[in-house]
Residue, then its C-alpha position, 0 to 999 in steps of 0.5 A: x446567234x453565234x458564227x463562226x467565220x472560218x478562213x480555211x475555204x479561203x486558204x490557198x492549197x490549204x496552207x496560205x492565205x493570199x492577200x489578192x484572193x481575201x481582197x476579191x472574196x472580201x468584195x463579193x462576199x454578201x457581209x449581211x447574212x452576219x446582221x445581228x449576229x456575234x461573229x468570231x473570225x477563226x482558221x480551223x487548220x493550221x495556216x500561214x495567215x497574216x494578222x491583217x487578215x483578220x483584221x480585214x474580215x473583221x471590217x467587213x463584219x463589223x458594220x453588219x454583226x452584234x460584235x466581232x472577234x477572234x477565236x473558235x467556237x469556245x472562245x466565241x461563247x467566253x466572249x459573249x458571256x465576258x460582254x454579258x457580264x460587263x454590261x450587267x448592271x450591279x446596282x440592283x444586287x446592292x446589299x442583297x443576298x444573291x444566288x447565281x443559279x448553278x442550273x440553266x438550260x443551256x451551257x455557260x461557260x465557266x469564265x462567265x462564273x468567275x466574272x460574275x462573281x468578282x463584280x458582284x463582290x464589292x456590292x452583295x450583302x451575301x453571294x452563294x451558288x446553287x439553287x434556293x433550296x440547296x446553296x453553296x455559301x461564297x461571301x458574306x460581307x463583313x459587318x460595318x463595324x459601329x463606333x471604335x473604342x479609342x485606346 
């Protein structure tokens, strides 16, 4: 599950954040309703906010969500594909034909695609986009070249 922990209930009179304030919510705010979860930390108004506030928020998250970071919803989704991605274990794509799958239930974001693609690159024997029945064509490694003739 995605949440994003937004500051502005937080903010005095809608303009700043103050450190006493953050400090107390930050003692008794209950941090394990996050467990498990990817939190991003975010403000959705314009607000004076220092970076140690977020950093701050982000030590009480920590110890509780899957993983913390910055930004709105969108940002949010980027960073759990880019994580996605750079888990993703390569070795099983080695010298096959792949197909990234240009249909899913759910939205990914384009990023995701990106990044797929460039670590997929170095290891695929081909690389296409689409669905089996209908590809679109993106890589094709070149072919070892056997024996050299000398000049």
């Amino acid at each position: 599950e995605r949440v994003v922990f937004d500051l502005k209930p937080l903010l005095w009179q809608d303009v700043a954040l103050k450190e006493d304030d953050l400090r107390a919510f930050c003692k008794t705010h209950d941090w394990s309703q996050y467990s498990g979860k990817f939190v991003s930390v975010h403000c959705s108004v314009e607000a004076i906010i220092p970076t140690w506030a977020f950093m701050l928020v982000a030590t009480q998250l920590q110890p509780h969500a899957v993983f913390v970071t910055q930004g709105d919803a969108e940002q949010l989704e980027r960073t759990v594909f880019t994580r996605f991605v750079q888990q993703l274990d390569i070795e099983p794509y080695r010298s096959a034909r792949v197909v990234v799958k240009g249909c899913s239930k759910l939205p990914v974001p384009l990023n995701a695609y990106v990044e797929l693609s460039a670590k997929l690159l170095p290891v695929v024997k081909s690389l296409m986009f689409g669905e089996p029945c209908s590809t679109v064509p993106l890589y094709k490694a070149p072919k070892p070249v056997i024996g050299s003739s000398g000049a």
